[in-house]
mmCIF file of the N, C-alpha and C atoms, coordinates in Angstrom:
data_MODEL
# 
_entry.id   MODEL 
# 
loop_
_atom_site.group_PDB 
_atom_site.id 
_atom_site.type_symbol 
_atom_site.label_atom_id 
_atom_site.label_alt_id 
_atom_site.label_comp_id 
_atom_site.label_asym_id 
_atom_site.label_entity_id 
_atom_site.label_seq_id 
_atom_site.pdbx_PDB_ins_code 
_atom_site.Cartn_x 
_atom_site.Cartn_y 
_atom_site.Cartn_z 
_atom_site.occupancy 
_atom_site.B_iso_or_equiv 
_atom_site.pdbx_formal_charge 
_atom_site.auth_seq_id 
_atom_site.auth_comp_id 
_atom_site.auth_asym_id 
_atom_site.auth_atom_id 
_atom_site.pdbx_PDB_model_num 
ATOM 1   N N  . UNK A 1 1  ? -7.260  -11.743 14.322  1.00 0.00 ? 1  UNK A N  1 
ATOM 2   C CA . UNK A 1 1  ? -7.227  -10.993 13.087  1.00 0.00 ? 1  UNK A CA 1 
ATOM 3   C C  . UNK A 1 1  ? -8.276  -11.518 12.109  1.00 0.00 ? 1  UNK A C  1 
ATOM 4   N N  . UNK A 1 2  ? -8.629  -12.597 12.186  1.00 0.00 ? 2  UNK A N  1 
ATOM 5   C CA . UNK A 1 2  ? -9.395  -13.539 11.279  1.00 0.00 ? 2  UNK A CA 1 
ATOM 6   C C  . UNK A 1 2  ? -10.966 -12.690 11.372  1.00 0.00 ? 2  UNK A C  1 
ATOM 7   N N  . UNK A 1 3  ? -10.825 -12.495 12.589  1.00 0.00 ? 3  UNK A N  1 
ATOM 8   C CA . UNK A 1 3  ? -12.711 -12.193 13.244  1.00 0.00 ? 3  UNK A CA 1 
ATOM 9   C C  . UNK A 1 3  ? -12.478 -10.570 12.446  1.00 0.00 ? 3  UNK A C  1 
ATOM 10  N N  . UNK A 1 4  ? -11.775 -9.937  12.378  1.00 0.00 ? 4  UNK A N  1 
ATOM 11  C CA . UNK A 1 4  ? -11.642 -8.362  12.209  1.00 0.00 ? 4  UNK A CA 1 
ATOM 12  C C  . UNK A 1 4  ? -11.895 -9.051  10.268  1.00 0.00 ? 4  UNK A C  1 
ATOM 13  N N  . UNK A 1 5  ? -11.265 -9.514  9.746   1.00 0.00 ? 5  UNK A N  1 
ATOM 14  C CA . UNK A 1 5  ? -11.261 -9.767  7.969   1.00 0.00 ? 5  UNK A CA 1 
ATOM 15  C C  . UNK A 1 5  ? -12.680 -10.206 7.742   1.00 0.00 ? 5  UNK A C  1 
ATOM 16  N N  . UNK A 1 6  ? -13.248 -11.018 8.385   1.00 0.00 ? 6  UNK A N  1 
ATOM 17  C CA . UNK A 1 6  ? -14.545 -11.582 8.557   1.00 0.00 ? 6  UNK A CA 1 
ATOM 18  C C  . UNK A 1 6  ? -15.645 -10.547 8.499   1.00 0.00 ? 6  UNK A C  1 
ATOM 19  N N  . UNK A 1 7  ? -15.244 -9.934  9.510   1.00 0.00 ? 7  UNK A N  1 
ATOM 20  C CA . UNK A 1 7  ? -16.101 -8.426  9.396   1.00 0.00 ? 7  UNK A CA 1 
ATOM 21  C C  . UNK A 1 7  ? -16.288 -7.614  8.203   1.00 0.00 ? 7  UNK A C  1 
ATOM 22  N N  . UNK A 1 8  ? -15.197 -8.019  7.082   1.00 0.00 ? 8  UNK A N  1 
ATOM 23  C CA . UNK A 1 8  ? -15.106 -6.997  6.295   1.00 0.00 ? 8  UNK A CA 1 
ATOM 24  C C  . UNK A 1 8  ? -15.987 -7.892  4.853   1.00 0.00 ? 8  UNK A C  1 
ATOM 25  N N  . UNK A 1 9  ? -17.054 -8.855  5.632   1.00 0.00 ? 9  UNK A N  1 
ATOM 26  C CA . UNK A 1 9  ? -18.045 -9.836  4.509   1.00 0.00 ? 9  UNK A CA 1 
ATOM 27  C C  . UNK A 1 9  ? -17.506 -9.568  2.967   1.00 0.00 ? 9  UNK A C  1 
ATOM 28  N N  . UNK A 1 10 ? -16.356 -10.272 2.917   1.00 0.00 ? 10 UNK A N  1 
ATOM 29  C CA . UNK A 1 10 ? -15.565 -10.063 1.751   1.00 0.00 ? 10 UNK A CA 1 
ATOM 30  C C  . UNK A 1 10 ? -16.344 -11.499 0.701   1.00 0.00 ? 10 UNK A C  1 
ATOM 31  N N  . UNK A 1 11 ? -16.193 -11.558 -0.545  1.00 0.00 ? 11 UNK A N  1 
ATOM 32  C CA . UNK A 1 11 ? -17.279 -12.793 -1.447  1.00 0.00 ? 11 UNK A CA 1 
ATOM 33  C C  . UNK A 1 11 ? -16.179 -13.342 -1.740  1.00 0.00 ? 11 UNK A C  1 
ATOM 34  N N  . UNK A 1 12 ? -16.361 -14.619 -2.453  1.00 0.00 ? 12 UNK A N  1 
ATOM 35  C CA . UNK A 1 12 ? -15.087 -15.423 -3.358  1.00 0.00 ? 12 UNK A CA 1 
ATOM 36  C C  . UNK A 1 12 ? -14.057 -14.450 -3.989  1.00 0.00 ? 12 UNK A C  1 
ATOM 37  N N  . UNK A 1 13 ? -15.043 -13.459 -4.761  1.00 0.00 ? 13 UNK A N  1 
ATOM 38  C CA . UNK A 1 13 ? -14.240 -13.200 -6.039  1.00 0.00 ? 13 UNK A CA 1 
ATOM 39  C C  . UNK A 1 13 ? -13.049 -11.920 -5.372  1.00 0.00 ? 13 UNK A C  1 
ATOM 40  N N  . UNK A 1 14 ? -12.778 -11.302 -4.191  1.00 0.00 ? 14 UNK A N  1 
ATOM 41  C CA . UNK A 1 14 ? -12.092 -10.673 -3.151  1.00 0.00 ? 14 UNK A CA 1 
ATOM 42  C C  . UNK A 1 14 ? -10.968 -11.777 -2.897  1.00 0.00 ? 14 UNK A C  1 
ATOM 43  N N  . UNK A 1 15 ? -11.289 -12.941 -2.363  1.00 0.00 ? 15 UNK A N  1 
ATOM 44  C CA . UNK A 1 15 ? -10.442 -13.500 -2.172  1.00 0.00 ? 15 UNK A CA 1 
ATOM 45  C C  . UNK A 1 15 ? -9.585  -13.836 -3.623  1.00 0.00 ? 15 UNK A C  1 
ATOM 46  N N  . UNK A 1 16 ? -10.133 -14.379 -4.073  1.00 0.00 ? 16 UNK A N  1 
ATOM 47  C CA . UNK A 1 16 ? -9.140  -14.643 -5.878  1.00 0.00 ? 16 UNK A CA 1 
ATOM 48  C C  . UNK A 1 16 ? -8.299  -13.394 -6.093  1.00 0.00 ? 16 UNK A C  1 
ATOM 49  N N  . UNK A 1 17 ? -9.227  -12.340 -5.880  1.00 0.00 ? 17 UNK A N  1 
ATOM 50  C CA . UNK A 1 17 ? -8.243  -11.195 -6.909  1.00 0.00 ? 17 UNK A CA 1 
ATOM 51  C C  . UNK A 1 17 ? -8.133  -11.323 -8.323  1.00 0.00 ? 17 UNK A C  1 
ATOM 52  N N  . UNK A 1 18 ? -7.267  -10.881 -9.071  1.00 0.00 ? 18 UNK A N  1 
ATOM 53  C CA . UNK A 1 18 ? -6.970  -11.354 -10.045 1.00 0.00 ? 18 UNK A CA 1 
ATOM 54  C C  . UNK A 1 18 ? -5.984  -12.447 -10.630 1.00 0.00 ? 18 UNK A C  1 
ATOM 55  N N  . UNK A 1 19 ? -5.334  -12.321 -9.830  1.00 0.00 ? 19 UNK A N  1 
ATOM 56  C CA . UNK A 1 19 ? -4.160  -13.417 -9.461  1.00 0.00 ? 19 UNK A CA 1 
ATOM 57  C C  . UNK A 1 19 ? -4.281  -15.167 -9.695  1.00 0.00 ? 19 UNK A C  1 
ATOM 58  N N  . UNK A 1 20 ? -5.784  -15.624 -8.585  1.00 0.00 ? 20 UNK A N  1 
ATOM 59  C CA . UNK A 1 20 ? -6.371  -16.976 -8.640  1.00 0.00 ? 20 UNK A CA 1 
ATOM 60  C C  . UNK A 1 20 ? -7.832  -16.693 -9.306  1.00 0.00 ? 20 UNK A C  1 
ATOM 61  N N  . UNK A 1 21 ? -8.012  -16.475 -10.283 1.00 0.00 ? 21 UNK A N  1 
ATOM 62  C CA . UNK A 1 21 ? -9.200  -16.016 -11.159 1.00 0.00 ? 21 UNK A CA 1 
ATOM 63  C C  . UNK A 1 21 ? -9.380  -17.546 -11.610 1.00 0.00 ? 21 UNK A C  1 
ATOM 64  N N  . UNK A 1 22 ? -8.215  -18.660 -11.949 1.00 0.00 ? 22 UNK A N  1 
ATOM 65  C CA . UNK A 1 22 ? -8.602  -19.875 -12.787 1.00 0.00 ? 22 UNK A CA 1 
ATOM 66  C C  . UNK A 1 22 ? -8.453  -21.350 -11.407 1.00 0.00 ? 22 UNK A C  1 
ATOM 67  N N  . UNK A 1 23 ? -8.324  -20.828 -10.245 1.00 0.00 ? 23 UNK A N  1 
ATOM 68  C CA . UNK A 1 23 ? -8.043  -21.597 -9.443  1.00 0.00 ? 23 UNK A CA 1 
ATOM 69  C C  . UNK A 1 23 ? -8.954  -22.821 -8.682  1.00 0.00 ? 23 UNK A C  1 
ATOM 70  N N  . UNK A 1 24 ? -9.025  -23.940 -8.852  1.00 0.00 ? 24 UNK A N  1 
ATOM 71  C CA . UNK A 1 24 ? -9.946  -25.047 -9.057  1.00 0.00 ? 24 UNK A CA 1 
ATOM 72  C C  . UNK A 1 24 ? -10.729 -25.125 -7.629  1.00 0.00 ? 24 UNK A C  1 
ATOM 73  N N  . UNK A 1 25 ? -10.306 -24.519 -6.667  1.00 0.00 ? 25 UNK A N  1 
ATOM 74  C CA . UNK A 1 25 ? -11.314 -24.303 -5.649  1.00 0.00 ? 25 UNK A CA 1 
ATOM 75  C C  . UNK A 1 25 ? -11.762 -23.312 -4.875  1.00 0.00 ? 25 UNK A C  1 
ATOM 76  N N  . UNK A 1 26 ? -12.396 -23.112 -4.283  1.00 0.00 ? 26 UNK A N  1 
ATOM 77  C CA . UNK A 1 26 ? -12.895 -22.074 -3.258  1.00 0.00 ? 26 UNK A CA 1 
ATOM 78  C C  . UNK A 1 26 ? -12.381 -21.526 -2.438  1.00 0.00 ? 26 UNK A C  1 
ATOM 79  N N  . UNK A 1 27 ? -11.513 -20.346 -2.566  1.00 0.00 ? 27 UNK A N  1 
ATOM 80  C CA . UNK A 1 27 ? -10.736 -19.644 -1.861  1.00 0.00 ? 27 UNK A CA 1 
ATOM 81  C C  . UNK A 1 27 ? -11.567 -18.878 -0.398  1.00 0.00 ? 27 UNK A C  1 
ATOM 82  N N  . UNK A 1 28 ? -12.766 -18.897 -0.213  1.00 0.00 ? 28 UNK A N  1 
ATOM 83  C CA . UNK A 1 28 ? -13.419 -17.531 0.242   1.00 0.00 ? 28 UNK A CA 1 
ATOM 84  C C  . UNK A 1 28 ? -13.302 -18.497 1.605   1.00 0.00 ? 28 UNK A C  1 
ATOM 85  N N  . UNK A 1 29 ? -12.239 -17.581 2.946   1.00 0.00 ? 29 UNK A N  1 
ATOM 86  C CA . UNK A 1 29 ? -11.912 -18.132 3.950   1.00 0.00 ? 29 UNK A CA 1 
ATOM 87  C C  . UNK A 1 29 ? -10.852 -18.356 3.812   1.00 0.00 ? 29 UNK A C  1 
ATOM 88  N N  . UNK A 1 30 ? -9.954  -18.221 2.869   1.00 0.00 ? 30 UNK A N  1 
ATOM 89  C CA . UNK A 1 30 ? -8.210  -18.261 3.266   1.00 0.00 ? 30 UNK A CA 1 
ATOM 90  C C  . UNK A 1 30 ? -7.776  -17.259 3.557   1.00 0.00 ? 30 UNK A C  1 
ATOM 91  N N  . UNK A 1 31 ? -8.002  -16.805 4.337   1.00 0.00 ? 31 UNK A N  1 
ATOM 92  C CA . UNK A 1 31 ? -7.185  -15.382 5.287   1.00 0.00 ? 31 UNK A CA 1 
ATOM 93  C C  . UNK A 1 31 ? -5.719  -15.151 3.921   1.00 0.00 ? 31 UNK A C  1 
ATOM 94  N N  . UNK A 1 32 ? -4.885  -16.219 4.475   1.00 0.00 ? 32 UNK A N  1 
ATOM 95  C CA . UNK A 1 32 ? -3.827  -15.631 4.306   1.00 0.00 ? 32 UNK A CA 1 
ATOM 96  C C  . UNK A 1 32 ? -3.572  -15.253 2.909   1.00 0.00 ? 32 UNK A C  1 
ATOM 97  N N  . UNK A 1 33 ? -4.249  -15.719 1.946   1.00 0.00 ? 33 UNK A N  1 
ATOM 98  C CA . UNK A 1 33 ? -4.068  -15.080 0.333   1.00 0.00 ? 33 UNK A CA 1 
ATOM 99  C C  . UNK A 1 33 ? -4.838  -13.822 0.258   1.00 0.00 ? 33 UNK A C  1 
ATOM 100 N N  . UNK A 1 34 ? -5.481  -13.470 1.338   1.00 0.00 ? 34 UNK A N  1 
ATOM 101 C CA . UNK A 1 34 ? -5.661  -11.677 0.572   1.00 0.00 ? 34 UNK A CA 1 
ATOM 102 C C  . UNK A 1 34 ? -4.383  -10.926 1.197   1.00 0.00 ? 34 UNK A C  1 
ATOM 103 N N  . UNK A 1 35 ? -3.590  -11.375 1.485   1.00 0.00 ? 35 UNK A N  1 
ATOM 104 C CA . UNK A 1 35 ? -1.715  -10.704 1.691   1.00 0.00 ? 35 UNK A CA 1 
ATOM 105 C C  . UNK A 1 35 ? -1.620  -10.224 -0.313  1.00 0.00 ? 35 UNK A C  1 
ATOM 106 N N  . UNK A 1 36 ? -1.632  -11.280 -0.789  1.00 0.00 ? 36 UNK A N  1 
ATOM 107 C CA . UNK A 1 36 ? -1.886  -11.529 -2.394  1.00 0.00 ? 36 UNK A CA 1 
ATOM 108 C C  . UNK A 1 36 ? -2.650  -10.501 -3.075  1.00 0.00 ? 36 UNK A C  1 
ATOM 109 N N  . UNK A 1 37 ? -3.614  -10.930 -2.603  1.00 0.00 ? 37 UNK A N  1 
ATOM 110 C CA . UNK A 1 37 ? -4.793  -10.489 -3.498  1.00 0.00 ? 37 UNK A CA 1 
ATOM 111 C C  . UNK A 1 37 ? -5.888  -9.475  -3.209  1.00 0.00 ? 37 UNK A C  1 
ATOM 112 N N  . UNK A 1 38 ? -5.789  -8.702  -1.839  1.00 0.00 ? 38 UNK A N  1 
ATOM 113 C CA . UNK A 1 38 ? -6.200  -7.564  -0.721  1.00 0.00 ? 38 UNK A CA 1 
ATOM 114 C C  . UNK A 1 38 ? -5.425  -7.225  0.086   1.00 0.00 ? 38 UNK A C  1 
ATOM 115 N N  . UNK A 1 39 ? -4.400  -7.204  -0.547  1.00 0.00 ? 39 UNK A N  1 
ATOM 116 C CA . UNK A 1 39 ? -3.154  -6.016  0.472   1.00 0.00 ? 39 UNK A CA 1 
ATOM 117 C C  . UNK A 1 39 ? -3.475  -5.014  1.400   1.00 0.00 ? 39 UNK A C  1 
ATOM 118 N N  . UNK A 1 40 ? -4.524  -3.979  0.848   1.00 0.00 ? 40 UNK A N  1 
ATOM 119 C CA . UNK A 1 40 ? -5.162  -2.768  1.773   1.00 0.00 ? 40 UNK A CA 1 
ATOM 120 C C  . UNK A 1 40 ? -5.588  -3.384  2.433   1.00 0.00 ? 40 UNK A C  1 
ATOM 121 N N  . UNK A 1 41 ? -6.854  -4.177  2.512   1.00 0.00 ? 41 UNK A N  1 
ATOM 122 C CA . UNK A 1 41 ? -7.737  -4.748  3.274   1.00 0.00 ? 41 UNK A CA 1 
ATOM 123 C C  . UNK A 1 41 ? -6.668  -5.279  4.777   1.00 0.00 ? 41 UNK A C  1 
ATOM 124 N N  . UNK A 1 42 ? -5.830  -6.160  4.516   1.00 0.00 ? 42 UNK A N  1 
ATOM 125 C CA . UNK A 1 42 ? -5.067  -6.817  5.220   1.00 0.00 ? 42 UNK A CA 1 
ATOM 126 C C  . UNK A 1 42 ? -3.970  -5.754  5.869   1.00 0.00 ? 42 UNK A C  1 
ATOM 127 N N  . UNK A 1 43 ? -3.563  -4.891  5.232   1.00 0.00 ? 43 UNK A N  1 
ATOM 128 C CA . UNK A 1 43 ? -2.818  -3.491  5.689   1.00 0.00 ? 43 UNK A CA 1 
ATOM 129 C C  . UNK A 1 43 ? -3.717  -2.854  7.451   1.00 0.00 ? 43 UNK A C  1 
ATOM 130 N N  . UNK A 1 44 ? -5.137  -2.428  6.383   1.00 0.00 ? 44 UNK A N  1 
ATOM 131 C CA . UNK A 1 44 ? -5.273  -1.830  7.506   1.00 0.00 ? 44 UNK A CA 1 
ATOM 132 C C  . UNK A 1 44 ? -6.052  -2.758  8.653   1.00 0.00 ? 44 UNK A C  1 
ATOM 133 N N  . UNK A 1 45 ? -6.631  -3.978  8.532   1.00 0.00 ? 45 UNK A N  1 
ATOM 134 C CA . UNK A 1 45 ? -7.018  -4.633  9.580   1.00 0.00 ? 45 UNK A CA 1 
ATOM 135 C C  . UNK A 1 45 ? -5.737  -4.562  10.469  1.00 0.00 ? 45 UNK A C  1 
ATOM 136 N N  . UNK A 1 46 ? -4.655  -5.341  10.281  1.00 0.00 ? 46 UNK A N  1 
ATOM 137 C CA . UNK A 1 46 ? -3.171  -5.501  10.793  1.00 0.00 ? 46 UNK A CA 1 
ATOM 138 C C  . UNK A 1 46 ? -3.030  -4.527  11.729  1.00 0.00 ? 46 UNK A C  1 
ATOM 139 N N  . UNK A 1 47 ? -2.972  -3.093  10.607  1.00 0.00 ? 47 UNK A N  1 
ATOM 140 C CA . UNK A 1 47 ? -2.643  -1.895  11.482  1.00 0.00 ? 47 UNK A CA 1 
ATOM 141 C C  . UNK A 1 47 ? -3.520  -1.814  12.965  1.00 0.00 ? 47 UNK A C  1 
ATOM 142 N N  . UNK A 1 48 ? -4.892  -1.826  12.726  1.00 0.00 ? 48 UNK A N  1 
ATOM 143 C CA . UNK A 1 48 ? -5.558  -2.096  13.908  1.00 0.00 ? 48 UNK A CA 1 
ATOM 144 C C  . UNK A 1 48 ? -5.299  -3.079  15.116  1.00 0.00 ? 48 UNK A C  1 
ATOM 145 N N  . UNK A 1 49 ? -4.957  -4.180  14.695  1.00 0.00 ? 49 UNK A N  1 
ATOM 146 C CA . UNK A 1 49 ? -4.608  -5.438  15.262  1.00 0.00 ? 49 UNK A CA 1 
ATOM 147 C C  . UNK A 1 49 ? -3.312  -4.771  16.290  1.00 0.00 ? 49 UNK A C  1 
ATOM 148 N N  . UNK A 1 50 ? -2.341  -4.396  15.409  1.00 0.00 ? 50 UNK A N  1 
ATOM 149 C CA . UNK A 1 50 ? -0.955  -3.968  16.022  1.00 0.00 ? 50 UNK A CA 1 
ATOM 150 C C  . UNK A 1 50 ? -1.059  -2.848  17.201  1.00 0.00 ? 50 UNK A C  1 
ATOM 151 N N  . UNK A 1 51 ? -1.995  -1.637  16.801  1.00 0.00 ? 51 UNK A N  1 
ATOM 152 C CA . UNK A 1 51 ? -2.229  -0.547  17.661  1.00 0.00 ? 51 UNK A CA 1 
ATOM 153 C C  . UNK A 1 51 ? -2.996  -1.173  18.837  1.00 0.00 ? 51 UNK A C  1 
ATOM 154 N N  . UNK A 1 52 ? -3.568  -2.487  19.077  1.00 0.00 ? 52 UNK A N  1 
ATOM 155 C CA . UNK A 1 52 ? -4.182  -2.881  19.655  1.00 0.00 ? 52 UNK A CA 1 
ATOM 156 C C  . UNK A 1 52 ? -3.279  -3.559  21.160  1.00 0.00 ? 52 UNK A C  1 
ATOM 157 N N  . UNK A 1 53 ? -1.926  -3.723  20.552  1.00 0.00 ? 53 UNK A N  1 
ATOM 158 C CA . UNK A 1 53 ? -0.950  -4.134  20.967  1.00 0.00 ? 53 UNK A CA 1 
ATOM 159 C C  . UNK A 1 53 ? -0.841  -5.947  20.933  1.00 0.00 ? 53 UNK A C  1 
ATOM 160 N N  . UNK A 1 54 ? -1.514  -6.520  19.878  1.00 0.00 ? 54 UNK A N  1 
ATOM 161 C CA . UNK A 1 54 ? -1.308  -7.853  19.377  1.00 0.00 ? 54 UNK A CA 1 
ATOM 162 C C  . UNK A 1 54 ? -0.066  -8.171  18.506  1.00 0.00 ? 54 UNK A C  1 
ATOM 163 N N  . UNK A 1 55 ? 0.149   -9.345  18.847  1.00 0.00 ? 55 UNK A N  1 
ATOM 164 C CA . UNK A 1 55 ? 1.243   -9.514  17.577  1.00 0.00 ? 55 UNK A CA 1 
ATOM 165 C C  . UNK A 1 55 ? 0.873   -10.506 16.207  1.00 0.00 ? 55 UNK A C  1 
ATOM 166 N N  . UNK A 1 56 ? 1.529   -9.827  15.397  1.00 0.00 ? 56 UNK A N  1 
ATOM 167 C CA . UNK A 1 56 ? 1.546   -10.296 13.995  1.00 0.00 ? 56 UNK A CA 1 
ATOM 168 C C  . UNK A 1 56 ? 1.640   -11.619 13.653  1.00 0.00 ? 56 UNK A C  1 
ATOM 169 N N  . UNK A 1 57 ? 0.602   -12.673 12.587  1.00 0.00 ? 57 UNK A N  1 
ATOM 170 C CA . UNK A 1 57 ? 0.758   -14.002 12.406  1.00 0.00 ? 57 UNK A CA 1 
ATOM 171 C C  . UNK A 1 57 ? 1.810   -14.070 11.011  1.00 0.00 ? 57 UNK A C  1 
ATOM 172 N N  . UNK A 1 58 ? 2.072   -15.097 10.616  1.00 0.00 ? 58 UNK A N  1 
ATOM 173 C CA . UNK A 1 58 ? 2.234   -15.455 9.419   1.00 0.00 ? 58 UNK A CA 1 
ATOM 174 C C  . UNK A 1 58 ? 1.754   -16.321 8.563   1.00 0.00 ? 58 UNK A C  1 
ATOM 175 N N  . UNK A 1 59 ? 1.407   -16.475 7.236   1.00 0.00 ? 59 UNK A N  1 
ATOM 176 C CA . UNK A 1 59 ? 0.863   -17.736 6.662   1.00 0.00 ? 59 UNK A CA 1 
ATOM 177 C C  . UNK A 1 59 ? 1.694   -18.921 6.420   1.00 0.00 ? 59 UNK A C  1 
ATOM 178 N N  . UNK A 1 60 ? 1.624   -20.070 6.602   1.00 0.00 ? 60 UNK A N  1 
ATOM 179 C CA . UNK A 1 60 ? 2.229   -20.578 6.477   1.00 0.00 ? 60 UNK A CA 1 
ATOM 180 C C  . UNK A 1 60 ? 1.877   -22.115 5.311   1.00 0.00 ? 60 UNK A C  1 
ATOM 181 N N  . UNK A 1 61 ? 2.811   -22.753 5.143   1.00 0.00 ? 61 UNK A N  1 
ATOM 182 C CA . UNK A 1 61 ? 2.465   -23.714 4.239   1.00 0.00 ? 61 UNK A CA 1 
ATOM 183 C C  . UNK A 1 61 ? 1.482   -24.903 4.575   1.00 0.00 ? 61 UNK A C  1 
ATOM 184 N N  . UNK A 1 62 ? 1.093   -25.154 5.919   1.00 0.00 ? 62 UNK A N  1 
ATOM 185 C CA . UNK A 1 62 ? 0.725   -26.392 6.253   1.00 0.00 ? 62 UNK A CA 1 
ATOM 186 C C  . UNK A 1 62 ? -1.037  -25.428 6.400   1.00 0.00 ? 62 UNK A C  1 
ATOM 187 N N  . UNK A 1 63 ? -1.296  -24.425 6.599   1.00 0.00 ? 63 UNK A N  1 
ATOM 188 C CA . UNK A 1 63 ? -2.268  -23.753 6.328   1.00 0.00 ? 63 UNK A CA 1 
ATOM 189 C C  . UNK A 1 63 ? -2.760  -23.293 4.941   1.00 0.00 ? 63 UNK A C  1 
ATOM 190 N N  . UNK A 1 64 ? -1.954  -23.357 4.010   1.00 0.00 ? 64 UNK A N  1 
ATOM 191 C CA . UNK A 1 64 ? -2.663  -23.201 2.772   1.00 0.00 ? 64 UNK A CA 1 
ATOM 192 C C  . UNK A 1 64 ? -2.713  -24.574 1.689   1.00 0.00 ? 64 UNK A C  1 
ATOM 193 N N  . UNK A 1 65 ? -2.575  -25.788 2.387   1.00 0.00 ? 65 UNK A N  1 
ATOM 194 C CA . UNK A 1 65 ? -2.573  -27.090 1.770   1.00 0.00 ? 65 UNK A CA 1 
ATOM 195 C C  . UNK A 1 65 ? -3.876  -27.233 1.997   1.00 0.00 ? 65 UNK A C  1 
ATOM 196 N N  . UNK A 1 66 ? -4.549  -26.264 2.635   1.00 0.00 ? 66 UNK A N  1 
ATOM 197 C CA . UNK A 1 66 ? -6.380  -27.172 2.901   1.00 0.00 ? 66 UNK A CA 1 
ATOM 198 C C  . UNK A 1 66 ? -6.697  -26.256 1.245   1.00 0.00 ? 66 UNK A C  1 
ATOM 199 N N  . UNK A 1 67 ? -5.874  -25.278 0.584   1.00 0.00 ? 67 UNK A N  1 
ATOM 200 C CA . UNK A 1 67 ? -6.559  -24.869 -0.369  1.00 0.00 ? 67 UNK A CA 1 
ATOM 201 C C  . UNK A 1 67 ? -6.019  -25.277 -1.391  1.00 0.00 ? 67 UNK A C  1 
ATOM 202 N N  . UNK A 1 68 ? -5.247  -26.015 -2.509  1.00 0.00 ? 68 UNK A N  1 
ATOM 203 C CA . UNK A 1 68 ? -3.854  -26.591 -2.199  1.00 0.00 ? 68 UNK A CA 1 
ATOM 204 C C  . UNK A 1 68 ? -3.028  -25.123 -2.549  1.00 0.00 ? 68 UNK A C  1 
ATOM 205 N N  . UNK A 1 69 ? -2.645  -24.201 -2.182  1.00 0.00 ? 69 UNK A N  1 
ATOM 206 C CA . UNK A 1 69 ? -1.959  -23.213 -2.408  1.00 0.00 ? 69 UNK A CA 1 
ATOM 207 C C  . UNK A 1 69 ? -0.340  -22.841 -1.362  1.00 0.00 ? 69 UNK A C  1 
ATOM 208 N N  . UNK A 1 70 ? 0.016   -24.110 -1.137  1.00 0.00 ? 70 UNK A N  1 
ATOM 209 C CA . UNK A 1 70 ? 0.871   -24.294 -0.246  1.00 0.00 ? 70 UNK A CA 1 
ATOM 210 C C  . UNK A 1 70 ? 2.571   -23.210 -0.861  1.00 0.00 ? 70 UNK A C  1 
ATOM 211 N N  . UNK A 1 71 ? 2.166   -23.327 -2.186  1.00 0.00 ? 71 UNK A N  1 
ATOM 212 C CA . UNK A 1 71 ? 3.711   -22.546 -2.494  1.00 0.00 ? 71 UNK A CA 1 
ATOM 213 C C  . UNK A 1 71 ? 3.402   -21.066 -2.703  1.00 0.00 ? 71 UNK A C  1 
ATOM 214 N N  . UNK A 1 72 ? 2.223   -20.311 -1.956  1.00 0.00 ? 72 UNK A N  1 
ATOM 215 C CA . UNK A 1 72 ? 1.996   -18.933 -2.128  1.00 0.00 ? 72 UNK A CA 1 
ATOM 216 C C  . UNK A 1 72 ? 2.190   -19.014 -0.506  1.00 0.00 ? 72 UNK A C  1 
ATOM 217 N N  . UNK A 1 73 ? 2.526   -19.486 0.449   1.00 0.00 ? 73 UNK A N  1 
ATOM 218 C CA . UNK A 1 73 ? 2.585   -19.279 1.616   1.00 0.00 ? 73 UNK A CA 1 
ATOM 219 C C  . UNK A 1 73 ? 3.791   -18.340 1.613   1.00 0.00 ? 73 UNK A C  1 
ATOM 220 N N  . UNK A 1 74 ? 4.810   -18.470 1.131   1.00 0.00 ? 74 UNK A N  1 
ATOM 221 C CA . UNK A 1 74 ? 6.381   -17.400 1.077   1.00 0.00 ? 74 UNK A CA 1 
ATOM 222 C C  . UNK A 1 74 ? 5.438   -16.018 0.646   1.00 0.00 ? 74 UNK A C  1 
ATOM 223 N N  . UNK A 1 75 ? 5.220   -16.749 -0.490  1.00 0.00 ? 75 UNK A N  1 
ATOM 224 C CA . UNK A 1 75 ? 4.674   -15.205 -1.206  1.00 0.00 ? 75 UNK A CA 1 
ATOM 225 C C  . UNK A 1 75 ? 3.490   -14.132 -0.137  1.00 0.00 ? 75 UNK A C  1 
ATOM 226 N N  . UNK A 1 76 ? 3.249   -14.677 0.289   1.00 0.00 ? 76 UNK A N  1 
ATOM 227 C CA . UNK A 1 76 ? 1.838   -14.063 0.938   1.00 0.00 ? 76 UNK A CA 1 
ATOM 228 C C  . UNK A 1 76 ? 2.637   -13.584 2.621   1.00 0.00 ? 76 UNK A C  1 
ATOM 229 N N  . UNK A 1 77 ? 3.399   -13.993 2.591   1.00 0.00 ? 77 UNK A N  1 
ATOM 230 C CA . UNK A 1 77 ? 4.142   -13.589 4.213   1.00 0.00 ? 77 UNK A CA 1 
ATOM 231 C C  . UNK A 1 77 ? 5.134   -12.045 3.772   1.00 0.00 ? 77 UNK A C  1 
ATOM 232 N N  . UNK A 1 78 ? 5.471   -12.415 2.254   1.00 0.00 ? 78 UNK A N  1 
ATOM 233 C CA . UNK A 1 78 ? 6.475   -11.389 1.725   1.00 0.00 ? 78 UNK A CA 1 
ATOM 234 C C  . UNK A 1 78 ? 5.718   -9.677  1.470   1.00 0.00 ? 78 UNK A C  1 
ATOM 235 N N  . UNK A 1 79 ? 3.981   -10.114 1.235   1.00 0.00 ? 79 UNK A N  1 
ATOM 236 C CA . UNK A 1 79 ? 3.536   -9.100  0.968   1.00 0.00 ? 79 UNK A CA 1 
ATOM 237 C C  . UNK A 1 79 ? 2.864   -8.110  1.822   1.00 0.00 ? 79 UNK A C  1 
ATOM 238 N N  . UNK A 1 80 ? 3.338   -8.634  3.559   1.00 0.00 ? 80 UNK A N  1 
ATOM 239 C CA . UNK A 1 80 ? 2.899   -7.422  4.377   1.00 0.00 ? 80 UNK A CA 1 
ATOM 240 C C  . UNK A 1 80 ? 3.609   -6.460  4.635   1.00 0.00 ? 80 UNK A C  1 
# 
């Protein structure tokens, strides 16, 4: 799914959204916060992914500590 979001040469300010606009590091490459902050984007890659007959990941907390955004991991699993 990562290689399909990749494709979609998204910049920093995609990943932030509006949401992490004041956030002290470099989001661009955390997949799992455009659940957050690119819902469509992540909607319809997914959808593709699924029709493809793959199954669905989740974000999780020990994956968003490299950004430290470890307590949006719930949140970001809640918003597919």
């Amino acid at each position: 799914m990562g290689t399909m979001i990749q494709a979609q040469r998204l910049e920093e300010a995609a990943f932030r959204g509006s949401q992490f606009l004041k956030h002290p590091r470099d989001l661009r490459g955390n997949f799992d916060i455009l659940n957050i902050t690119q819902p469509a984007i992540v909607q319809a890659v997914q959808r593709q992914y699924l029709e493809a007959g793959a199954t669905s990941s989740r974000p999780t907390r020990s994956t968003q500590m490299e950004f430290p955004l470890w307590t949006t991991a719930s949140r970001a699993t809640f918003m597919r």
